[in-house]
C-alpha positions in Angstrom: 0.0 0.0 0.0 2.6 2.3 0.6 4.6 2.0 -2.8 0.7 2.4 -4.5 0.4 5.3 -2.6 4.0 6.9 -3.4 3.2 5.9 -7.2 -0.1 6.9 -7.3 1.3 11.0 -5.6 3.9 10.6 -8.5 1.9 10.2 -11.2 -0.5 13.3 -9.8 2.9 15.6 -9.6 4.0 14.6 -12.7 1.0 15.2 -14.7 0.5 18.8 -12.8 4.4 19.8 -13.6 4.4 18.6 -17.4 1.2 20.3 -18.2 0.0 16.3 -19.2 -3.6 16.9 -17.4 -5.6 19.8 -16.0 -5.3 20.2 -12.4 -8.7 19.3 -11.9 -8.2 15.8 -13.5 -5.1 16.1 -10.9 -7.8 16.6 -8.0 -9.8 13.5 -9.2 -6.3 11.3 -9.0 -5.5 13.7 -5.2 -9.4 11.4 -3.9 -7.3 8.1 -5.0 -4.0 8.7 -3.3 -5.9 10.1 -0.1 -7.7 6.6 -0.3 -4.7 4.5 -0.8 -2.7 6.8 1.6 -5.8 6.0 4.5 -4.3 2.4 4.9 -0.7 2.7 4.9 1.0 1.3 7.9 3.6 4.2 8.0 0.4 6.6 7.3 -1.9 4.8 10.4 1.4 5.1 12.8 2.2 8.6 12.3 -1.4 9.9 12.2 -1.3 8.1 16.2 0.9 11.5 17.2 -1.4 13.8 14.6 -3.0 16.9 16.9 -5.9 18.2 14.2 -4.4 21.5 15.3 -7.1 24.0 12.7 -5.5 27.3 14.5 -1.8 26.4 13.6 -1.9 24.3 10.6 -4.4 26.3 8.4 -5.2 30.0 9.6 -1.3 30.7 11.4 0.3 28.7 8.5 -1.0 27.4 5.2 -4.0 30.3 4.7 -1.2 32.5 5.7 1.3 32.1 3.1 -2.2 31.1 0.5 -3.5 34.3 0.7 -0.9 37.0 0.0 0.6 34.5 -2.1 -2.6 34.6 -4.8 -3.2 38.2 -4.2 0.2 39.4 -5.3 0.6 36.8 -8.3 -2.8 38.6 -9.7 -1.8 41.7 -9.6 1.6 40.7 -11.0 -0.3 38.7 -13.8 -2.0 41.6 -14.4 0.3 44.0 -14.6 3.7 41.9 -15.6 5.9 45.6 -15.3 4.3 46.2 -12.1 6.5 47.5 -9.3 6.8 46.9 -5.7 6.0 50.4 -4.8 2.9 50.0 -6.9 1.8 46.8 -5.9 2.0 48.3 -2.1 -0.4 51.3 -3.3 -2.8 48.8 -4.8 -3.3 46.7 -1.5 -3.1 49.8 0.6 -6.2 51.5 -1.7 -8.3 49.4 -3.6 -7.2 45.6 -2.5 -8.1 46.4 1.0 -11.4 48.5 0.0 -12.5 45.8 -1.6 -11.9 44.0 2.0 -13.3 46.5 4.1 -16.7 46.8 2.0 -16.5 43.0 1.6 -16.8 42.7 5.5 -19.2 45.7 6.2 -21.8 44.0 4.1 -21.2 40.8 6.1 -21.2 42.6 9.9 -21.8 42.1 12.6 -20.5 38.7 11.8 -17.6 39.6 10.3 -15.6 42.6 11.4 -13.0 44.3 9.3 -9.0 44.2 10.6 -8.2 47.4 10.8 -4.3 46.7 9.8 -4.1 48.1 6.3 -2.6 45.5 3.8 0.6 46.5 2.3 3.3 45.0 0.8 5.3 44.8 4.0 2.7 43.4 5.7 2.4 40.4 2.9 6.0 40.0 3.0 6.3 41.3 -0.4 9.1 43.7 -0.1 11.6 41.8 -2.2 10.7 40.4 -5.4 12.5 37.4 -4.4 10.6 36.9 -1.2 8.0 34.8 -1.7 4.8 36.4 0.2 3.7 35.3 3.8 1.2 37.3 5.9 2.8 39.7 9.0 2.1 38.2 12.5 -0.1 41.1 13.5 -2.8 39.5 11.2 -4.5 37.3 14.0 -5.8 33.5 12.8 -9.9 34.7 13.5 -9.0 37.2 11.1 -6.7 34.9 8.7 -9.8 33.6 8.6 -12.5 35.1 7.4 -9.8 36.5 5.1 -9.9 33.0 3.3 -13.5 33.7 2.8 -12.9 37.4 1.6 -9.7 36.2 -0.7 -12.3 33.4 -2.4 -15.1 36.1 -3.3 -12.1 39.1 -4.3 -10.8 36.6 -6.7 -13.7 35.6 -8.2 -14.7 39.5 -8.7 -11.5 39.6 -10.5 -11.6 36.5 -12.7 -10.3 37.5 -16.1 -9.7 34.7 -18.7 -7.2 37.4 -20.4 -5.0 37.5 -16.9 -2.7 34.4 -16.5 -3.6 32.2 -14.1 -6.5 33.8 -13.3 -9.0 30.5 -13.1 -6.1 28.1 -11.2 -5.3 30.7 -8.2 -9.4 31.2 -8.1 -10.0 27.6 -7.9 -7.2 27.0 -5.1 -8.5 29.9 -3.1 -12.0 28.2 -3.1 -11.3 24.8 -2.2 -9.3 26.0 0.7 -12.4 28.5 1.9 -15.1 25.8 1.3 -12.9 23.1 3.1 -13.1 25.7 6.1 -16.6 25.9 5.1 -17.5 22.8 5.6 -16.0 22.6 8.8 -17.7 25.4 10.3 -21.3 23.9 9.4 -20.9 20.4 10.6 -20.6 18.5 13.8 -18.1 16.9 15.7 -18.0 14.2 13.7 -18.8 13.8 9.7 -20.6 11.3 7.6 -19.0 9.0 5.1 -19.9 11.2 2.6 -19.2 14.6 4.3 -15.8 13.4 5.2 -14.6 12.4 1.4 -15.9 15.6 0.7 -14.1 17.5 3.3 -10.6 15.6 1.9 -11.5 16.3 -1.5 -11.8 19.8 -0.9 -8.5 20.3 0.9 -6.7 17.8 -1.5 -8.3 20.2 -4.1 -6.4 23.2 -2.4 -2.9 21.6 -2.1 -2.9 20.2 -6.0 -3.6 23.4 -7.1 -1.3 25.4 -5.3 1.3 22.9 -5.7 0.8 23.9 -9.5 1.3 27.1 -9.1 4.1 26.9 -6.9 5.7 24.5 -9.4 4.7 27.2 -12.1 6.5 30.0 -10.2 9.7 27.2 -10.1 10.3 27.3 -13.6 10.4 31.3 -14.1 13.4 32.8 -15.7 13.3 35.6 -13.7 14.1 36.6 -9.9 10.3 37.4 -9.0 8.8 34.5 -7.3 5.1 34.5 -5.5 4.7 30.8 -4.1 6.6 29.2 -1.7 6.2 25.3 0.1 6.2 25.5 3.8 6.5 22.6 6.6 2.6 23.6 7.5 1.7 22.0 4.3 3.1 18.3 5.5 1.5 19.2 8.5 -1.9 20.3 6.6 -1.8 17.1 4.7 -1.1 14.9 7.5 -4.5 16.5 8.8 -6.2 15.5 5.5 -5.2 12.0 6.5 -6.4 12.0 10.1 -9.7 13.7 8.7 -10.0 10.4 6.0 -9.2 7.8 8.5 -11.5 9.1 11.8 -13.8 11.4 10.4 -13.0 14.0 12.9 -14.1 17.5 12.4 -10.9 19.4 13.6 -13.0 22.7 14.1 -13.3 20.5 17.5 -9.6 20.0 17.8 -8.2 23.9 17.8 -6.1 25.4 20.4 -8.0 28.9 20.1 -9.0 28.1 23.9 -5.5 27.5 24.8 -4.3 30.7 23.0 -6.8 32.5 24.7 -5.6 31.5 28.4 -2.1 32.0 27.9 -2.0 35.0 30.2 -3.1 33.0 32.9 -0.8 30.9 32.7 1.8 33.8 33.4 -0.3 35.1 36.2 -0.4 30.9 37.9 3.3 30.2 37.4 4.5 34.3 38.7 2.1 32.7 42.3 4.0 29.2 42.4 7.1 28.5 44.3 10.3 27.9 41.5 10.7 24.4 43.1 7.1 23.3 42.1 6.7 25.5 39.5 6.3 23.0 36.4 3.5 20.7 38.5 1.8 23.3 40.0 1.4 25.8 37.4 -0.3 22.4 35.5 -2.4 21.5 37.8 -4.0 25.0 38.2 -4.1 25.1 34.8 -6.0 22.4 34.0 -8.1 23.4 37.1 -8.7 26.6 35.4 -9.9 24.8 32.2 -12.6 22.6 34.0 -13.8 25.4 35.7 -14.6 27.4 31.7 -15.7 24.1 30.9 -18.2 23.5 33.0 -19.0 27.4 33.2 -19.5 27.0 29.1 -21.8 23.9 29.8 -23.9 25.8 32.8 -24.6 29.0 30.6 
């Protein structure tokens, strides 16, 4: 199973790179490897450790390289002799206009970051710097900006612009993978699960496309980039696949949220106990929210 699986990701890589098949035939091949991949031995071990961590793996670190990544590419495609000092003025003014009226339309459920986008803040200040979003762009907001990046690229689709329908296509199986995460339950059907996988397989083929794509230029300008968080977001595919586990239920956004207590506990604990103690307030601390979450 595990040399089917390895063949069957080769063949899918290969036929993306040489331009042999469309990526969406790519996608339909990206269902069969996630089902051969489901009962590898070395797949089924390693998924034991897996931690369907949503806040770390998708909004801190694939969305977050995703995003700026297809927003600067289309206004490079374009504009091809576009400069960095005019690609900052476009995602300072109308970019981020288009995000601010985007969200006022959807409030009060959405609420507009009030960080202006810029090209410092996508990590575009080099054209050899392949884009990444600034830290000060929290995950809640990462991720309604996967939602927002979906429709602002769809308003945009050109078949003139290069590129236009792949990095459209990759931003919307990322946002309706979230999608679908947000609207079910803890735990998803048969068939809500394959669709769930196929969704986020979806958004990996494609941007591997266009990462390979952005490879093979002659010049110095690059707009993709492969990060460890993809392994990571893959491996979650996999766990997804094998248990049928909605990761919305599996985020640390809780954990992130308490932090400063944890500060306040340990600066209250002796230094010699300071590693059990400060634990076992901790986790006190949690079943008290808990069961104050389960009262109200």
């Amino acid at each position: 199973m595990v040399a089917q699986a390895s063949a069957t990701s080769k063949r899918i890589l290969w036929k993306i790179c040489s331009g042999a098949s469309s990526a969406t035939d790519a996608c339909r091949d990206a269902e069969t490897l996630v089902q051969d991949g489901s009962s590898c031995p070395m797949a089924i071990e390693m998924n034991k450790w897996l931690q369907g961590d949503l806040l770390h793996v998708v909004h801190q670190g694939v969305a977050s390289v995703v995003i700026p990544s297809l927003i600067c590419a289309h206004l490079e495609s374009k504009d091809p002799n576009i400069t960095l000092k005019r690609m900052d003025e476009l995602l300072s003014g109308p970019v981020f206009e288009h995000y601010r009226s985007w969200c006022a339309e959807r409030s009060p459920l959405v609420s507009a970051c009030s960080h202006r986008f810029s090209a410092a803040r996508f990590g575009k200040e080099k054209w050899a710097s392949s884009p990444d979003l600034a830290s000060l762009y929290k995950a809640s907001v990462v991720k309604h900006l996967m939602f927002w990046c979906a429709d602002y690229l769809r308003s945009e689709r050109d078949e003139a612009v290069s590129g236009s329908d792949d990095r459209l296509y990759t931003m919307h199986s990322f946002a309706k993978f979230q999608q679908l995460l947000d609207v079910h339950g803890p735990w998803f059907s048969e068939d809500e699960c394959k669709l769930v996988v196929t969704y986020g397989w979806a958004g990996v083929m494609f941007y591997q496309k266009l990462a390979a794509q952005d490879r093979l230029r002659l010049d110095s300008r690059r707009c993709f980039k492969i990060t460890p968080k993809f392994h990571s977001f893959v491996e979650m595919l996999i766990y997804i696949e094998q248990t049928r586990r909605n990761v919305r239920f599996e985020h640390c956004y809780q954990d992130e949220d308490l932090m400063k207590e944890v500060g306040k506990i340990a600066s209250m604990t002796h230094p010699a106990t300071l590693d059990r103690v400060t634990m076992e307030r901790y986790v006190g601390l949690l079943e008290l929210k808990i069961f104050a979450d389960q009262s109200s």
